[in-house]
N, C-alpha and C positions, 0 to 999 in steps of 0.2 A: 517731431516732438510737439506734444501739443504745452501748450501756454497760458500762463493770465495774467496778465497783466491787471490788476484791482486795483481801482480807486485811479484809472487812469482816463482825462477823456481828450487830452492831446490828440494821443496815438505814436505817440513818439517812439517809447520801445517797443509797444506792440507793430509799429510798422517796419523797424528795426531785425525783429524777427520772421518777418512775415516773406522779407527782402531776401533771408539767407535759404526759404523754402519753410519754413515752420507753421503748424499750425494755431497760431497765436491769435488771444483774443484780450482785448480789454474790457473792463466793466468801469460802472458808472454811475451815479445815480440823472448826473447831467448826460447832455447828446455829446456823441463823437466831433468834436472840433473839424476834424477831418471830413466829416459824414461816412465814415466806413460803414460797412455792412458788417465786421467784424469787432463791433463794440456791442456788448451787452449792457441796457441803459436798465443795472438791475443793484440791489443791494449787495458788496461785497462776501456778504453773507453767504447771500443763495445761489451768487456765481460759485465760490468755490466750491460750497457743498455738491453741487449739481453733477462733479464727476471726481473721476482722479484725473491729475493733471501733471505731466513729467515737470513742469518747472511755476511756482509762483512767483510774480515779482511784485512788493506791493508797496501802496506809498498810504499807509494810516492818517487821519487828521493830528497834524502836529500843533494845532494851536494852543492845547492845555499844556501841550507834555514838554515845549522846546522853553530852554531856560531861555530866551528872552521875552520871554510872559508872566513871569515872574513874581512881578509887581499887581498883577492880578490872582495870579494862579497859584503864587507862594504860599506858604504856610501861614496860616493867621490873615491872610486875605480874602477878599468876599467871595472870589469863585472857586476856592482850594478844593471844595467839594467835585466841580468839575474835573479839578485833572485825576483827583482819583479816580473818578467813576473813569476817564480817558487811560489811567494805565492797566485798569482794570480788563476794559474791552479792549485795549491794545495787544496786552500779555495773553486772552480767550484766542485772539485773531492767529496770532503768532503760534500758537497750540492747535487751533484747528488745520491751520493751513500745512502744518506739518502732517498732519494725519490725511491730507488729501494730495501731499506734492512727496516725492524724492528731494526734490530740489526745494529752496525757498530761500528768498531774497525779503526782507525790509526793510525798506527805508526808511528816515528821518533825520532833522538836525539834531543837535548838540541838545538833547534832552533829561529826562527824567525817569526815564522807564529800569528798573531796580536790576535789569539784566544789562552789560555792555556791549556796547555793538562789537562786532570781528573786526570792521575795520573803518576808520574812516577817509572820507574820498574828498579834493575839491576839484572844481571843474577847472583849473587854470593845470591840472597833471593830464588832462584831456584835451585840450587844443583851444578851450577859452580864455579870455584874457580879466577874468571875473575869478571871483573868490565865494568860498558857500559851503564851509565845514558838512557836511552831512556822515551820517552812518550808517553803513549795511550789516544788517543782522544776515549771516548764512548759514543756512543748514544742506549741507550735501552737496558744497558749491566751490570753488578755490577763492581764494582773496580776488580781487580783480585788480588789475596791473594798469599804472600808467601808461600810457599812449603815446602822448605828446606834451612837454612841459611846456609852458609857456610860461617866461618872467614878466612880474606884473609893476615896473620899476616907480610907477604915479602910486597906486593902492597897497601894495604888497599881500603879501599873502600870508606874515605871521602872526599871530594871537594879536588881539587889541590894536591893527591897524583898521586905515580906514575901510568900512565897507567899499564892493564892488556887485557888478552887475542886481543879481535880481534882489540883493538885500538892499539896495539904496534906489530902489523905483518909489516915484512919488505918488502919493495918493490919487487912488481911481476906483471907480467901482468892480473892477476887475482886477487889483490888484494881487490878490490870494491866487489867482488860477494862475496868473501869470509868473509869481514867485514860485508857484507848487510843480512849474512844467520842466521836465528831466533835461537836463543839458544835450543837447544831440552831440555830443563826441561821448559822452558819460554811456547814454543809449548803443550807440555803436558798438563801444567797445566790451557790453553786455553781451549784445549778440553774436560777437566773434568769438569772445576769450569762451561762453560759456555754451556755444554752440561746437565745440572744440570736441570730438569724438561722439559725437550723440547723435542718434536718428534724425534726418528729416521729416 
């Protein structure tokens, strides 16, 4: 099955798939974290276009579109302009990517975008002891199923408790990459549940 992983320069799902025999690639505009030879350090654009691809999985710039930006990005705010123009090339992305995959996964948090995700996932249903609302948009894909719960009894895990893991990291100049990196139980459980009947 070949793969893309966009907008990813971990390597985390794309090495996730690469594990079970797939031919998976990431893209990027940054270098592969990893140094793989299987990252394309190209605009998510012109990765996808570049073929058809049995599965995308992709993770778009959430900075305009996640409602805790809000307070900039809101209505009658100074960068409101921005999240438009961000659910604009979100919803383009989410359209093309379908015309070049069967399969398509997107991700992001608790945002803004005028369509609702299929479903939402946190990493503590995955074998982390961390909390982190997100949503996957699928097309041609099944829900993806818990793993491993883990109870979270110091942070918890329901609405309006305290954050955990990547949402309470303190300020750094790599903060954003390291908040944006896939949980590896979340990664895994990608590559089993939806490598499930499908070519290597």
């Amino acid at each position: 099955m070949t793969i893309l992983v966009a907008f990813e320069s971990s390597g985390r799902i794309r090495q996730a798939f690469r594990d079970r025999g797939h031919d998976a690639w990431s893209c990027d505009l940054l270098k592969a974290v990893d140094g793989s030879p299987f990252h394309l350090q190209v605009d998510a654009l012109e990765a996808i276009r570049s073929r058809q691809w049995d599965l995308i999985i992709m993770h778009p710039t959430c900075r305009a579109l996640c409602v805790s930006g809000n307070r900039y990005y809101g209505k009658g705010m100074a960068k409101h302009d921005e999240r438009i123009a961000a659910i604009k090339s979100t919803m383009e992305l989410w359209e093309l990517a379908q015309q070049h995959a069967a399969r398509v996964c997107m991700e992001n948090p608790v945002g803004t975008l005028p369509i609702k995700p299929t479903q939402y996932i946190q990493p503590y249903e995955y074998g982390h002891n961390e909390s982190k609302k997100t949503g996957l948009w699928l097309h041609g894909l099944p829900k993806l199923q818990p793993t491993k719960f883990v109870p979270m009894p110091e942070c918890g895990y329901r609405e309006n408790q305290t954050p955990s893991g990547q949402n309470k990291l303190g300020p750094s100049a790599d903060r954003w990459r390291k908040r944006s990196e896939t949980y590896a139980g979340i990664a895994q459980a990608m590559s089993q549940q939806w490598s499930a009947g499908l070519p290597a």
